[in-house]
VEXGUDO-161473 format. One line per field, with one value per residue (C-alpha): residue number from 0; z, y, x. Coordinates in steps of 0.05 Angstrom, whole numbers, plus 5000, padded with zeros to 4 digits. Example, Ala and Ser with C-alpha at 12.3 -4.5 7.8 and 13.67 -1.06 7.14 Angstrom:
BEGIN
seq <- (0;1) .
Z <- (5156;5143) .
Y <- (4910;4979) .
X <- (5246;5273) .
END
This chain:
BEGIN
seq <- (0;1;2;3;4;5;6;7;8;9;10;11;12;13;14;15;16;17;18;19;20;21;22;23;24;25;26;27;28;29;30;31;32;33;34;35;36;37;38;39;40;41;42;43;44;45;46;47;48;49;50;51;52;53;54;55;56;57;58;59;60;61;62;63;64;65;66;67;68;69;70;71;72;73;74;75;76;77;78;79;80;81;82;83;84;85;86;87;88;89;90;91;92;93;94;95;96;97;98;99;100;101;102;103;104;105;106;107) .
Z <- (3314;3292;3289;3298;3264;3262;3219;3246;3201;3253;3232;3227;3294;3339;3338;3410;3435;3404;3437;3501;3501;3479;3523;3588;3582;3606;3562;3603;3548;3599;3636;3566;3556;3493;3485;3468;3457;3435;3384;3373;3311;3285;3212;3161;3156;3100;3075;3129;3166;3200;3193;3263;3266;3325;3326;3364;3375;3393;3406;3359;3323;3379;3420;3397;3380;3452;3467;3424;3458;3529;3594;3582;3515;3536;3596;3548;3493;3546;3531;3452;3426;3426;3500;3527;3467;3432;3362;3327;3319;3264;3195;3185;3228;3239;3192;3216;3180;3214;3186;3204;3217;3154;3177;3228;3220;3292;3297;3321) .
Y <- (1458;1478;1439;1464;1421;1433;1391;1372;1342;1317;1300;1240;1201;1266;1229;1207;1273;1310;1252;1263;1342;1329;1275;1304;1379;1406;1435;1467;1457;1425;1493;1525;1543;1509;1454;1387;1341;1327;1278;1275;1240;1201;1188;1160;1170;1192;1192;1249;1267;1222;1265;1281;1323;1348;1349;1389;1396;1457;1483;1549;1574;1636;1583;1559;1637;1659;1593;1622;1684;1667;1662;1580;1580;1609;1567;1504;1523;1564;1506;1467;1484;1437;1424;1372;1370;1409;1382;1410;1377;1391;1408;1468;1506;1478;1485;1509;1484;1502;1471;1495;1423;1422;1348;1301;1226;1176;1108;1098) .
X <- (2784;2858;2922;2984;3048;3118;3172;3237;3288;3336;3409;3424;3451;3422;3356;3363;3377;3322;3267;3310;3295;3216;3211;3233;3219;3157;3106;3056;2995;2958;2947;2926;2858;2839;2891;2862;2918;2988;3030;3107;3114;3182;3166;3214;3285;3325;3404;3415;3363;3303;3239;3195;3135;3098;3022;2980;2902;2871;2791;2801;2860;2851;2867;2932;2947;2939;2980;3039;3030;3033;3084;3071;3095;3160;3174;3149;3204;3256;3311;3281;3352;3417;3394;3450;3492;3555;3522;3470;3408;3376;3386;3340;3299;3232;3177;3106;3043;2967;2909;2831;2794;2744;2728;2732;2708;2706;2697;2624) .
END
């Protein structure tokens, strides 16, 4: 198992239009072979910036490779920009962090 995360530190008072662009685009994963499931994340906020990450399970880091690779992964980030809005959104460009699942513990 792989999961893919990216970081967005969102400027502060744009937080409604970056939901707004998550929320309502279209990210074809469910069409990818290998996807398993996906989290967007609002975590704590900060003097100018709140922090969002999102999280995303894949079978095989192949997988999410192909993924990042493919005619869905354009379409699924065609418009991820300042969609809507004159402002920007975010503070930095996103960060990318991939982690190879070592461990996984379930409730039984």
């Amino acid at each position: 198992m792989y999961i893919a995360m990216n970081r967005f530190r969102v400027a502060k008072g744009s937080e409604a239009d970056f939901e707004n662009v998550w929320l309502s685009r279209e990210t074809h994963l469910d069409t990818v072979p290998g996807f398993v499931e996906f989290h967007l994340l609002k975590g704590p906020e900060a003097e100018d910036h709140t922090l969002y990450a999102s999280h995303t399970v894949w079978q095989s880091h192949a997988a999410f490779e192909a993924w990042t690779k493919s005619e869905q992964f354009r379409a699924a980030h065609a418009n991820a920009g300042n969609k809507g809005t004159s402002k920007p959104m975010y503070l930095e460009h996103p960060k990318f962090e991939g982690f190879e699942v070592k461990q996984t513990v379930v409730k039984k």
